[in-house]
N, C-alpha and C positions, 0 to 999 in steps of 0.2 A: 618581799615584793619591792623592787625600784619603783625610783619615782620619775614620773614621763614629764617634762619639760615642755608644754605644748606651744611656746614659741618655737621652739628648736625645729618641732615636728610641723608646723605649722608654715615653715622657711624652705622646704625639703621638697624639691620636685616630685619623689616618687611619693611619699604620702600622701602628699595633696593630689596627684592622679589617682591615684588608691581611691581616694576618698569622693573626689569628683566622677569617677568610674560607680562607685555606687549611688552617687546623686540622680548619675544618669539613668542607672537604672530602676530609679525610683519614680523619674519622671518617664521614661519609657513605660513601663508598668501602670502609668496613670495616679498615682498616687500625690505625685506633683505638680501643680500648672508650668506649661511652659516658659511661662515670661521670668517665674521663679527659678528654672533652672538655668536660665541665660543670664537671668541679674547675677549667679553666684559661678560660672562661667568665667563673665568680666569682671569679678572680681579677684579670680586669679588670673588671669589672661596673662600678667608678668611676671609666674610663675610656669604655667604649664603651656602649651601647645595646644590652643582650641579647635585646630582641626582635627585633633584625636578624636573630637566629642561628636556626635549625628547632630545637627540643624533639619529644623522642620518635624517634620513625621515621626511623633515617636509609636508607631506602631511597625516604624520601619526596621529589616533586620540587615544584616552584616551582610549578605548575600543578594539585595536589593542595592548594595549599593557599589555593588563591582559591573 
């Protein structure tokens, strides 16, 4: 088994959408309050593209918002 470098991965646009993509849907799912999943949002915002992410509603889906 290698060993994972979690700065490295932690630096890396797609991981970190990876991983903000399952935040999100953790908070869609109700699992997480929303203010928590926006404080952790802006805290990559200078890594990833927040308008990838849903605002507001998380009982909203993909097709609600076309």
């Amino acid at each position: 088994m290698s060993n994972i470098d979690i700065n490295k991965i932690s630096d890396d646009p797609e991981y970190c959408f990876a991983a903000l993509k399952l935040i999100e849907q953790l908070f869609r799912d109700g699992k997480i309050p929303e203010y928590m999943f926006h404080n952790i949002l802006k805290d990559y915002a200078d890594i990833v593209d927040e308008s990838e992410f849903i605002k507001g509603n998380h009982n909203q889906t993909k097709e609600d918002t076309i």
